[in-house]
Backbone and ligand atoms as CSV (ligand in chain L), in Angstrom:
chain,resi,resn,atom,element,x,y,z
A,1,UNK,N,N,-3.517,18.270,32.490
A,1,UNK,CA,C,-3.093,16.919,32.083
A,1,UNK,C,C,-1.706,16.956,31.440
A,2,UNK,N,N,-1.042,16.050,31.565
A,2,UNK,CA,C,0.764,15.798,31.264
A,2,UNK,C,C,0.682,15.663,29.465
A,3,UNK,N,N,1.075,15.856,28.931
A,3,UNK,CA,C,2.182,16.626,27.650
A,3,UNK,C,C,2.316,15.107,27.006
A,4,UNK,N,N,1.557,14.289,25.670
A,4,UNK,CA,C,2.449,13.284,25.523
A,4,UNK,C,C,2.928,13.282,23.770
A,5,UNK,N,N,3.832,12.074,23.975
A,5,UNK,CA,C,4.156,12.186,22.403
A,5,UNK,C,C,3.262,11.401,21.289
A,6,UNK,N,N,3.582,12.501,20.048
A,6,UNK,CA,C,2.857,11.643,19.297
A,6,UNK,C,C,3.638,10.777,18.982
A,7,UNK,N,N,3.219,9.462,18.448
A,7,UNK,CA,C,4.350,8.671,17.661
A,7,UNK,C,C,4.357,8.672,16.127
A,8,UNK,N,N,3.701,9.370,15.307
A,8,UNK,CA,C,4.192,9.983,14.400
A,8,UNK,C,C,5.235,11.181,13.923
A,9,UNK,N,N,4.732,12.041,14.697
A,9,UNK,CA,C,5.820,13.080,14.195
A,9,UNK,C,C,6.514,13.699,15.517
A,10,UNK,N,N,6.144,12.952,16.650
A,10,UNK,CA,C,7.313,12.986,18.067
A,10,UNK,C,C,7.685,14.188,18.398
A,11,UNK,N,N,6.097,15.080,18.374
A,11,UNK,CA,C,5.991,16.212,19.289
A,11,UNK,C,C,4.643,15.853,20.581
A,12,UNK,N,N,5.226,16.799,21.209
A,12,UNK,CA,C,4.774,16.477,22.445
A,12,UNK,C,C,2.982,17.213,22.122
A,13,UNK,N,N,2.117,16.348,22.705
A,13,UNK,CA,C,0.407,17.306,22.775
A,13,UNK,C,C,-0.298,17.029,23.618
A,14,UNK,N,N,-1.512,18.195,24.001
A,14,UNK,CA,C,-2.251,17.906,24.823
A,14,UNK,C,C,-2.929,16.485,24.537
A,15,UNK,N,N,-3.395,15.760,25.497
A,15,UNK,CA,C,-4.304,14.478,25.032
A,15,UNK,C,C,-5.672,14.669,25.550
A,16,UNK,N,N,-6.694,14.484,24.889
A,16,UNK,CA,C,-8.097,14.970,25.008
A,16,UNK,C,C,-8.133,13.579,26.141
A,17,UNK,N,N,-9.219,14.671,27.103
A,17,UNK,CA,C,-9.493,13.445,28.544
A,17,UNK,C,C,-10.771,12.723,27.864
A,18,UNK,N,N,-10.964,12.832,26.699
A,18,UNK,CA,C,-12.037,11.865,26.709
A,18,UNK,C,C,-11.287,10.619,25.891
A,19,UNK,N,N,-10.317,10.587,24.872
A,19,UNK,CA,C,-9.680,9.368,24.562
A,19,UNK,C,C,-8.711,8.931,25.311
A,20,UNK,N,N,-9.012,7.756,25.511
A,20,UNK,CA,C,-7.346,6.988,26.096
A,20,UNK,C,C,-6.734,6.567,25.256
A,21,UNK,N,N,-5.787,6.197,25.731
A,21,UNK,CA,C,-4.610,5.804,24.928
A,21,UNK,C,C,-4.440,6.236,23.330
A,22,UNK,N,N,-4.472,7.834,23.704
A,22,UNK,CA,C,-4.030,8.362,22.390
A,22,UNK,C,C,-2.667,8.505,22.163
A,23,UNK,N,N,-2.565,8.233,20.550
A,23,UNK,CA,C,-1.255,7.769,19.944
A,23,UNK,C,C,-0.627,9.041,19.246
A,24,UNK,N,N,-1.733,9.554,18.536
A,24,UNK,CA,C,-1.562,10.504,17.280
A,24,UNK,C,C,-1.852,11.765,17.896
A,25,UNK,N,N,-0.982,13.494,17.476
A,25,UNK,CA,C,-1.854,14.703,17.782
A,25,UNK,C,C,-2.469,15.066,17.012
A,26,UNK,N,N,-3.460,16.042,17.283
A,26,UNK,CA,C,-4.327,16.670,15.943
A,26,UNK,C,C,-3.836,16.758,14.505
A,27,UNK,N,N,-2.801,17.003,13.955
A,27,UNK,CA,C,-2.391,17.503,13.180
A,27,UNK,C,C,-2.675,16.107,11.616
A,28,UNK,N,N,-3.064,16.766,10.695
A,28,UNK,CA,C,-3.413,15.986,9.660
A,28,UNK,C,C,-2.504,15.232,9.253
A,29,UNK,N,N,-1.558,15.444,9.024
A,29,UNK,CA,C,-0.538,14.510,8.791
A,29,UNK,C,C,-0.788,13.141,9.625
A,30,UNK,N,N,-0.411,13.446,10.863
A,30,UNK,CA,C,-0.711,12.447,12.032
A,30,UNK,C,C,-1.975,12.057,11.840
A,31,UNK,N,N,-2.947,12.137,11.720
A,31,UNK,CA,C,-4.403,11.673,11.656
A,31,UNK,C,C,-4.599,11.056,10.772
A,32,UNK,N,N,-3.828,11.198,9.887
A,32,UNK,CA,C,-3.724,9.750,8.197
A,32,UNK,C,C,-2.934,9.034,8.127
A,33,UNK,N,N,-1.812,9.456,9.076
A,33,UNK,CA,C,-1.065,8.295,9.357
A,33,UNK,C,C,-1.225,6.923,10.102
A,34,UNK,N,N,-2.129,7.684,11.020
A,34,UNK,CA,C,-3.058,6.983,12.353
A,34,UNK,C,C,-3.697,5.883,11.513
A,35,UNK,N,N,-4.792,6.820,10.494
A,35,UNK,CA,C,-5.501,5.549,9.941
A,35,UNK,C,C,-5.301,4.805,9.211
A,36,UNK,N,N,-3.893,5.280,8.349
A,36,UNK,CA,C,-3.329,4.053,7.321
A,36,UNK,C,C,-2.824,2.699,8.087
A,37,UNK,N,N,-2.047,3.435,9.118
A,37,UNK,CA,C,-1.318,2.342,10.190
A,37,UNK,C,C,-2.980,1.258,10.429
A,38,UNK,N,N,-3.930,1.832,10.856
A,38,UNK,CA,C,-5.160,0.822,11.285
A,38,UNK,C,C,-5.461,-0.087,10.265
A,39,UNK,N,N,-5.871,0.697,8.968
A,39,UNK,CA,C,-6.189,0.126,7.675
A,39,UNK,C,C,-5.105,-1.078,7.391
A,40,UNK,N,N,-4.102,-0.892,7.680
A,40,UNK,CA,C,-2.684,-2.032,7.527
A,40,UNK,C,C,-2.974,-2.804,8.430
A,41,UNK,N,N,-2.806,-2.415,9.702
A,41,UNK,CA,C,-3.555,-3.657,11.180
A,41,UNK,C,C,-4.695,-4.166,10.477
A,42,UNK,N,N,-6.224,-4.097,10.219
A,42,UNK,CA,C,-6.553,-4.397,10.088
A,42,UNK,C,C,-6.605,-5.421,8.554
A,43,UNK,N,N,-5.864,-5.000,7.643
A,43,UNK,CA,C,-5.911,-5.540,6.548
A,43,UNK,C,C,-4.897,-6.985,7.107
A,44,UNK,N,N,-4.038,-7.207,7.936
A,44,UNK,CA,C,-3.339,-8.248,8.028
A,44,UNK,C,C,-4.060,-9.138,9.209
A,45,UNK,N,N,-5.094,-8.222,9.892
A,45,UNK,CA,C,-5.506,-9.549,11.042
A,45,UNK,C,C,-7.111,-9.720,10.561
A,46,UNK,N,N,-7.729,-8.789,9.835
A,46,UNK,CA,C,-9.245,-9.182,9.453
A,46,UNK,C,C,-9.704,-9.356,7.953
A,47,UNK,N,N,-9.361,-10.905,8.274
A,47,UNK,CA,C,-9.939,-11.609,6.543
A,47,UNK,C,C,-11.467,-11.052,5.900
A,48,UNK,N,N,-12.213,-11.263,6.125
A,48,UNK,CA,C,-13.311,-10.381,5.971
A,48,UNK,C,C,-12.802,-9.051,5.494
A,49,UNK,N,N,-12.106,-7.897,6.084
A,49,UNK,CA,C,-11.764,-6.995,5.964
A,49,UNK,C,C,-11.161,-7.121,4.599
A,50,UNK,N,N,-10.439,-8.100,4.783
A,50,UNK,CA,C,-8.977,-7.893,3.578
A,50,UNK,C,C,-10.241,-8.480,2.170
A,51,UNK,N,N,-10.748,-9.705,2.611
A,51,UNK,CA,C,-11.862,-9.928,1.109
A,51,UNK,C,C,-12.428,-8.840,0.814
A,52,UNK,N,N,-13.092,-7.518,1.368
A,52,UNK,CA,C,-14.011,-6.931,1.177
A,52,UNK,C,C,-12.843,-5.677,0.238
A,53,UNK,N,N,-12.036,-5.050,0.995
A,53,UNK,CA,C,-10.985,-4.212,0.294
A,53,UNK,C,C,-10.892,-5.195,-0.839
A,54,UNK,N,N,-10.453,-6.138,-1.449
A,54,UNK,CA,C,-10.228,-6.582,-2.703
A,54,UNK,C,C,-11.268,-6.289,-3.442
A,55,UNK,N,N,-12.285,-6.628,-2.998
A,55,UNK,CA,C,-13.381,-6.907,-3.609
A,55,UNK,C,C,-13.738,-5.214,-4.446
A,56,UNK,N,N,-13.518,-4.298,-3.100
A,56,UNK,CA,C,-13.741,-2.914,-3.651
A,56,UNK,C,C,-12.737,-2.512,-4.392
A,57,UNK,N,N,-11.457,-3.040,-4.629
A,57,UNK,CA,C,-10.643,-2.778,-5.581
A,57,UNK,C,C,-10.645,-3.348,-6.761
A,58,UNK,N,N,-10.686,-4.083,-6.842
A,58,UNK,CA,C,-11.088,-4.902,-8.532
A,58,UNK,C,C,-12.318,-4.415,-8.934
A,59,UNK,N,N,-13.252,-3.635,-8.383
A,59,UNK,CA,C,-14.462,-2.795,-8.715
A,59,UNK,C,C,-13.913,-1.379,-9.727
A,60,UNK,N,N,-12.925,-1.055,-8.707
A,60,UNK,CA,C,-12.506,0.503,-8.953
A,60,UNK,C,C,-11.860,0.130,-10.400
A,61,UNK,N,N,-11.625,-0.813,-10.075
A,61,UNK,CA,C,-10.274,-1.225,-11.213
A,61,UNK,C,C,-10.743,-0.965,-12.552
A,62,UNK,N,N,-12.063,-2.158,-12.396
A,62,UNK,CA,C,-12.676,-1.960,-13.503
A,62,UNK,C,C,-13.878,-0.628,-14.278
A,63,UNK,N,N,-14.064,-0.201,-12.901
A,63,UNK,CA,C,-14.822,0.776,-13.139
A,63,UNK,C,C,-13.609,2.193,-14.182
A,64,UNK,N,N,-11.955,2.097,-13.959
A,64,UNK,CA,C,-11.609,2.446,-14.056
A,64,UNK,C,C,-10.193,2.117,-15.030
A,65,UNK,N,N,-11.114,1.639,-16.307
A,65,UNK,CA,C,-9.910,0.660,-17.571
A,65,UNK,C,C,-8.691,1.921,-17.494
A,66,UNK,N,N,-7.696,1.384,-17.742
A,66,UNK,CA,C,-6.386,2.221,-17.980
A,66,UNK,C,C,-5.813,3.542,-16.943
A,67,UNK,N,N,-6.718,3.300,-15.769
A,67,UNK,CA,C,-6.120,4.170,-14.511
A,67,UNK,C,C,-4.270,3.976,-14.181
A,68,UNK,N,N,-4.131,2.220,-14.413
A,68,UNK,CA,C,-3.198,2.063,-13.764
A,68,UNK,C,C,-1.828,2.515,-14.796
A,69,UNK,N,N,-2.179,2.236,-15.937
A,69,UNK,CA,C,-1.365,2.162,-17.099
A,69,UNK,C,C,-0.837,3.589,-17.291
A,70,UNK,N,N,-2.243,4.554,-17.071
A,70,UNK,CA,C,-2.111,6.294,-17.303
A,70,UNK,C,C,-0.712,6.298,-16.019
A,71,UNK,N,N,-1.207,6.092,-15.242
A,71,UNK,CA,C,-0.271,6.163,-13.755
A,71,UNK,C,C,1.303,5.912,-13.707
A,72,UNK,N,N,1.355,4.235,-14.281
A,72,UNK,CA,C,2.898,4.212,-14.299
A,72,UNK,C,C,3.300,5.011,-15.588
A,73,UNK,N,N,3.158,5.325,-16.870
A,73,UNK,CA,C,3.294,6.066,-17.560
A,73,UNK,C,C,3.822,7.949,-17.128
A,74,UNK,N,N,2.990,8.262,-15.966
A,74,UNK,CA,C,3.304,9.664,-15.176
A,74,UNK,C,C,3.967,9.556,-14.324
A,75,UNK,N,N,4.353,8.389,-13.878
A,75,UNK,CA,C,5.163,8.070,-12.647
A,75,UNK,C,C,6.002,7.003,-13.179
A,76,UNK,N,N,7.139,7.421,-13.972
A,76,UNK,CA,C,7.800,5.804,-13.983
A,76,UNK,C,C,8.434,5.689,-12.761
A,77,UNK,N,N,8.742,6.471,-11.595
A,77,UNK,CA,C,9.674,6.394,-10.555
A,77,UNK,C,C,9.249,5.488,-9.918
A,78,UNK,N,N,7.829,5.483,-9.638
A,78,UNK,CA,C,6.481,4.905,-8.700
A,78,UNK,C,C,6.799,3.474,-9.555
A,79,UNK,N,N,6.400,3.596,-10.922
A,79,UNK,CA,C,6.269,2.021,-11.253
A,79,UNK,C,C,7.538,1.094,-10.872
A,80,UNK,N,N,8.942,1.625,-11.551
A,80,UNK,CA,C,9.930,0.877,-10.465
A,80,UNK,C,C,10.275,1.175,-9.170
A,81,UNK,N,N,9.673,1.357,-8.456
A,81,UNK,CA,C,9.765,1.285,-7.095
A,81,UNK,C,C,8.767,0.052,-6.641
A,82,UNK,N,N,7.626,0.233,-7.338
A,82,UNK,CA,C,6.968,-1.209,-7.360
A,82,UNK,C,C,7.675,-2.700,-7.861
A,83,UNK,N,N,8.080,-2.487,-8.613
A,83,UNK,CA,C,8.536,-3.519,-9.202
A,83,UNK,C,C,9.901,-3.874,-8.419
A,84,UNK,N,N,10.187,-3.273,-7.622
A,84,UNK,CA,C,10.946,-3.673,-7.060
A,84,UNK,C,C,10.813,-4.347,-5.838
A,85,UNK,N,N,9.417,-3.776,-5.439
A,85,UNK,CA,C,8.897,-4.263,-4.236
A,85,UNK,C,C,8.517,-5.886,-4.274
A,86,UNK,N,N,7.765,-5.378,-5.755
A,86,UNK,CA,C,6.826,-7.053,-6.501
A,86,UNK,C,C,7.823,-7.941,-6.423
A,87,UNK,N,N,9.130,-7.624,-6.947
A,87,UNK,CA,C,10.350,-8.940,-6.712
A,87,UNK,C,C,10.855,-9.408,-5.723
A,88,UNK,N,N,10.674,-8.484,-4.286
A,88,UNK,CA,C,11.332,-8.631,-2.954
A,88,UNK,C,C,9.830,-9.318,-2.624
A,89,UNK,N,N,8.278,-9.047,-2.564
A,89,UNK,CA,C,7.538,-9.613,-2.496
A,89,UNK,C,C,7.611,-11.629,-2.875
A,90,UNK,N,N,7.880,-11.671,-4.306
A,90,UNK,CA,C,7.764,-12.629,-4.836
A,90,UNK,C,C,8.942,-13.632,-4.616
A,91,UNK,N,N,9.796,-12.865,-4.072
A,91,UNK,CA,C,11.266,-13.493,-3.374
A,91,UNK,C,C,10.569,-14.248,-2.111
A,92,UNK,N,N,10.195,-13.114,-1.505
A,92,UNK,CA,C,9.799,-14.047,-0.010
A,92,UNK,C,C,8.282,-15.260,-0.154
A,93,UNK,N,N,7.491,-14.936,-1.119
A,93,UNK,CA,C,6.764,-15.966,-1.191
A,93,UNK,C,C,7.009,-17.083,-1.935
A,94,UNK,N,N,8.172,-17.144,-2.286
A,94,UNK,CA,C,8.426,-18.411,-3.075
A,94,UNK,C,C,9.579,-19.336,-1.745
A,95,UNK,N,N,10.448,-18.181,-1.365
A,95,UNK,CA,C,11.009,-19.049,-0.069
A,95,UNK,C,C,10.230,-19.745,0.935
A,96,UNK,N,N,8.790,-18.696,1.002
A,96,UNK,CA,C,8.148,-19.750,2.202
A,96,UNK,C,C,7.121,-20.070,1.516
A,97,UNK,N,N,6.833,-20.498,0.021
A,97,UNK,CA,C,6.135,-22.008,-0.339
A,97,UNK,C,C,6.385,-23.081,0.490
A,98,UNK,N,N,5.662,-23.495,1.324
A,98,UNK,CA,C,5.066,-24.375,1.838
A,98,UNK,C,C,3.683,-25.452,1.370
A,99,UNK,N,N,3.280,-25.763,2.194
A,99,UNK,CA,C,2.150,-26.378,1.770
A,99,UNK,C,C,0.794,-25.186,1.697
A,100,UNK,N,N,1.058,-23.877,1.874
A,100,UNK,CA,C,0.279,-22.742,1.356
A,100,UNK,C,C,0.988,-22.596,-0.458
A,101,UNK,N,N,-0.475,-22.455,-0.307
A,101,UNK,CA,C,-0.642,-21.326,-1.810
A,101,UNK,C,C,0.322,-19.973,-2.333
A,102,UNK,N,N,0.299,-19.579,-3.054
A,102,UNK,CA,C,0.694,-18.544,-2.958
A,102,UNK,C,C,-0.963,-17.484,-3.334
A,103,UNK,N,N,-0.379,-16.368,-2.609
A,103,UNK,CA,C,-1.829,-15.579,-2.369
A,103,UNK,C,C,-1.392,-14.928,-4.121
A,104,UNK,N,N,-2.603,-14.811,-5.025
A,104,UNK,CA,C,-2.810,-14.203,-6.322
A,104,UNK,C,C,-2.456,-13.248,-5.937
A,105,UNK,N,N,-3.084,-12.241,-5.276
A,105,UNK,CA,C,-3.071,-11.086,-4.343
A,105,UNK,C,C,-2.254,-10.236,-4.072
A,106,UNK,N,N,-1.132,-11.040,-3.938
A,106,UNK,CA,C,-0.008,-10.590,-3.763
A,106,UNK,C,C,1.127,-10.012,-4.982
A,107,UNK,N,N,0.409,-10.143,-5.974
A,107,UNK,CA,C,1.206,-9.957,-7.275
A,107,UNK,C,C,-0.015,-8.370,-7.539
A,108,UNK,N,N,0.984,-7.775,-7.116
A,108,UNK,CA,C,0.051,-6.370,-7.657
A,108,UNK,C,C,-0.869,-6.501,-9.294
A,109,UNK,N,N,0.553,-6.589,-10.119
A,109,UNK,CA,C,0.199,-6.634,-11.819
A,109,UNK,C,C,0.780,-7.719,-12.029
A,110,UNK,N,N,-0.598,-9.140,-12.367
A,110,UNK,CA,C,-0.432,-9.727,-12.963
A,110,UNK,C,C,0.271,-9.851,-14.397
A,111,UNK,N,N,-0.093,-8.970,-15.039
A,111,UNK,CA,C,0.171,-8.991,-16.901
A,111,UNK,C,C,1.421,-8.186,-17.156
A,112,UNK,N,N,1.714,-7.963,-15.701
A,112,UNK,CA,C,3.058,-7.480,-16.747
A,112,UNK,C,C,4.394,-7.928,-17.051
A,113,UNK,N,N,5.224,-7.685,-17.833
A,113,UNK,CA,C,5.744,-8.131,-19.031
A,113,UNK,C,C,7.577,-7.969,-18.092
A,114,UNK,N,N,7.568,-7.047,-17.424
A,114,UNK,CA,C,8.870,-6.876,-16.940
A,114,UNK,C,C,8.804,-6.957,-15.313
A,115,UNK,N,N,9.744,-7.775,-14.997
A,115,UNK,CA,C,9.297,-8.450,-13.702
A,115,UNK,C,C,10.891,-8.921,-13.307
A,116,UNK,N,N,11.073,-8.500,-11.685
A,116,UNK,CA,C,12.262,-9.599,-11.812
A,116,UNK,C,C,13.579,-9.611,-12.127
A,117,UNK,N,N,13.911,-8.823,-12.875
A,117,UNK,CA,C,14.918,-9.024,-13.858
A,117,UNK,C,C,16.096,-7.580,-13.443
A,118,UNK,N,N,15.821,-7.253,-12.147
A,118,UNK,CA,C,16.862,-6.361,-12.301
A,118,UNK,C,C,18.540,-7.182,-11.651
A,119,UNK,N,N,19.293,-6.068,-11.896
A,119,UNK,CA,C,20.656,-6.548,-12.070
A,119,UNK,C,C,21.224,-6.995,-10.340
A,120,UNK,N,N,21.828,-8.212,-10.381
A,120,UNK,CA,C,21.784,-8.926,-8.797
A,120,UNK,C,C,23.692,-8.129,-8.496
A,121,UNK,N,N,23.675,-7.365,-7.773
A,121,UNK,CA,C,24.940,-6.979,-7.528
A,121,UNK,C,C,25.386,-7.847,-6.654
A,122,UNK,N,N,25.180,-8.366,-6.096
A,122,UNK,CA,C,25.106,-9.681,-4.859
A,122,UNK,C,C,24.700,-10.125,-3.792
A,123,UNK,N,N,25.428,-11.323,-3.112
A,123,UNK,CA,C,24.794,-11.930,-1.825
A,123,UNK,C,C,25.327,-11.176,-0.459
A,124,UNK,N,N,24.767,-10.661,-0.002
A,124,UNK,CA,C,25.475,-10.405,1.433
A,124,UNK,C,C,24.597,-10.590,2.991
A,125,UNK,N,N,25.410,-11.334,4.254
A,125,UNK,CA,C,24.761,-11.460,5.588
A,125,UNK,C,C,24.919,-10.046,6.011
A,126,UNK,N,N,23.688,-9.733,6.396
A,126,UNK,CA,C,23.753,-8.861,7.714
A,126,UNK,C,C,24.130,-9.761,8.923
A,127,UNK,N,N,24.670,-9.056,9.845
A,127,UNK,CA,C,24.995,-10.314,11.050
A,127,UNK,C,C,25.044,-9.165,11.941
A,128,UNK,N,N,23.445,-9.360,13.104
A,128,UNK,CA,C,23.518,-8.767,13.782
A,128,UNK,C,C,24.292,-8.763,14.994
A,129,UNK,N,N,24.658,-7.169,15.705
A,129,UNK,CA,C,25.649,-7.368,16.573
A,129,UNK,C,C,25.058,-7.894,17.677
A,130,UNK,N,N,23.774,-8.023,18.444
A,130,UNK,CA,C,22.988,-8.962,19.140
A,130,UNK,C,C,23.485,-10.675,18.908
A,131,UNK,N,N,23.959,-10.909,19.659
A,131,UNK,CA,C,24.122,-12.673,19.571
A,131,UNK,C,C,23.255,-13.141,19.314
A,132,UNK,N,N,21.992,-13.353,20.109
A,132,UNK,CA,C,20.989,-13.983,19.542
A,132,UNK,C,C,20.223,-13.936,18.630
A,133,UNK,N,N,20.470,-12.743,18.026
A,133,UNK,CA,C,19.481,-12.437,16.938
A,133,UNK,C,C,20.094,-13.157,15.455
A,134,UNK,N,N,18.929,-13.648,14.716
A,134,UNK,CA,C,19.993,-14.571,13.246
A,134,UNK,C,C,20.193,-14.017,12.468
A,135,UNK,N,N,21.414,-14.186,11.833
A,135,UNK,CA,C,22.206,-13.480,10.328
A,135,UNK,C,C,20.928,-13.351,9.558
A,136,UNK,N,N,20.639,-12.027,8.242
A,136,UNK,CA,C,20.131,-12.289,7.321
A,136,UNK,C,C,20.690,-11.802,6.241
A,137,UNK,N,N,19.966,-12.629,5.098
A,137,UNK,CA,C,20.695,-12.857,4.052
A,137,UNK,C,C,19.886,-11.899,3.384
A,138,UNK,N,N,20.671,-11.082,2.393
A,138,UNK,CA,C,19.872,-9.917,1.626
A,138,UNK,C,C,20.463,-9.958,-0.101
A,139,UNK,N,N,20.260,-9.576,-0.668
A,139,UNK,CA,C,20.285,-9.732,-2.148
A,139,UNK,C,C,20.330,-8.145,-2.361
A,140,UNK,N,N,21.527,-7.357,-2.642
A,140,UNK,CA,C,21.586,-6.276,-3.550
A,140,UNK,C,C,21.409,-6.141,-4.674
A,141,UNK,N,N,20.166,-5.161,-5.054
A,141,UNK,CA,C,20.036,-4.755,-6.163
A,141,UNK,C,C,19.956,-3.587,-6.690
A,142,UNK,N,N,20.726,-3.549,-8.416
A,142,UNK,CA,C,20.916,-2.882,-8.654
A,142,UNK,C,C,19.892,-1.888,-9.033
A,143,UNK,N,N,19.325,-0.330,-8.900
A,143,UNK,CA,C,18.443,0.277,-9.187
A,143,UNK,C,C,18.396,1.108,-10.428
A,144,UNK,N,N,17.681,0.783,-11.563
A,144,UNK,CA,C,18.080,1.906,-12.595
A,144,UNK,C,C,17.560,2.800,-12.552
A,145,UNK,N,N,18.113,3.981,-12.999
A,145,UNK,CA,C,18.041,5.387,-13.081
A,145,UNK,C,C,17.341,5.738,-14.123
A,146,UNK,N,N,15.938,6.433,-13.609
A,146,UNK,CA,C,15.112,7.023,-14.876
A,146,UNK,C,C,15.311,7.949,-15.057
A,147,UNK,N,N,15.373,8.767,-14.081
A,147,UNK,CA,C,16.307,10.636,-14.781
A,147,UNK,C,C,17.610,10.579,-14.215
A,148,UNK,N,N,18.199,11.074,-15.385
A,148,UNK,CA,C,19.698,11.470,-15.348
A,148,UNK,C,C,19.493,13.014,-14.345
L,1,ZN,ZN,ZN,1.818,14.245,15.416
């Protein structure tokens, strides 16, 4: 049987004749990548899915007072990297307020205290070299430095 690629790490592998349309090769890396990628598919097209993951997370959560707090505390890199996300998040759900809600959900950490507030270096279009494709508008920001 013909040689194909993975599309994770874009080496070529045997493909077992009993799956089709295999994506991923053996290799562990690839095999968690495989299923995060599904876990993401599925978390954006199966509501059910996505209620039930919440549901098991606000379990853990609580089963687990001050997990998150211990965490960004060992990781401040991790916590602003979130928080940076939470603002590019909260950017785009306030542009497309519509006559939707905004999902709670979507705010990782509610309670916290610093949000938002990093430094706006400015406005700039991307303008793709595709004609048809539309300018976008991006917001540079500035990133602070936790280790020197
Ligand atoms: Zn691979």
């Amino acid at each position: 049987m013909e040689k194909i690629l993975c599309v994770y790490c874009g080496d070529l592998f045997d493909p077992s004749p009993r799956h089709k349309n295999q994506t991923a090769c053996k290799k562990e890396e690839c095999q968690r990548a495989k299923k995060a990628a599904g876990q993401r598919h599925k978390m954006r097209t199966d509501p059910d899915y996505r209620f039930n993951q919440k549901v098991c997370q606000r379990q853990w959560v609580e089963a687990h007072p001050g997990y998150w707090q211990e965490y960004r505390k060992r990781k401040p890199e991790k916590a602003e990297r979130n928080r940076i996300l939470q603002a590019i998040r909260n950017r785009r759900a306030r542009s497309n307020q519509g006559d939707e809600k905004m999902d709670p959900f979507l705010i990782a950490k509610m309670d916290a205290s610093k949000h938002d507030n990093f430094e706006v270096l400015g406005q700039f279009w991307m303008v793709p070299v595709i004609a048809k494709m539309d300018a976008l508008k991006v917001n540079l920001l500035k990133i602070p430095v936790l280790y020197p």
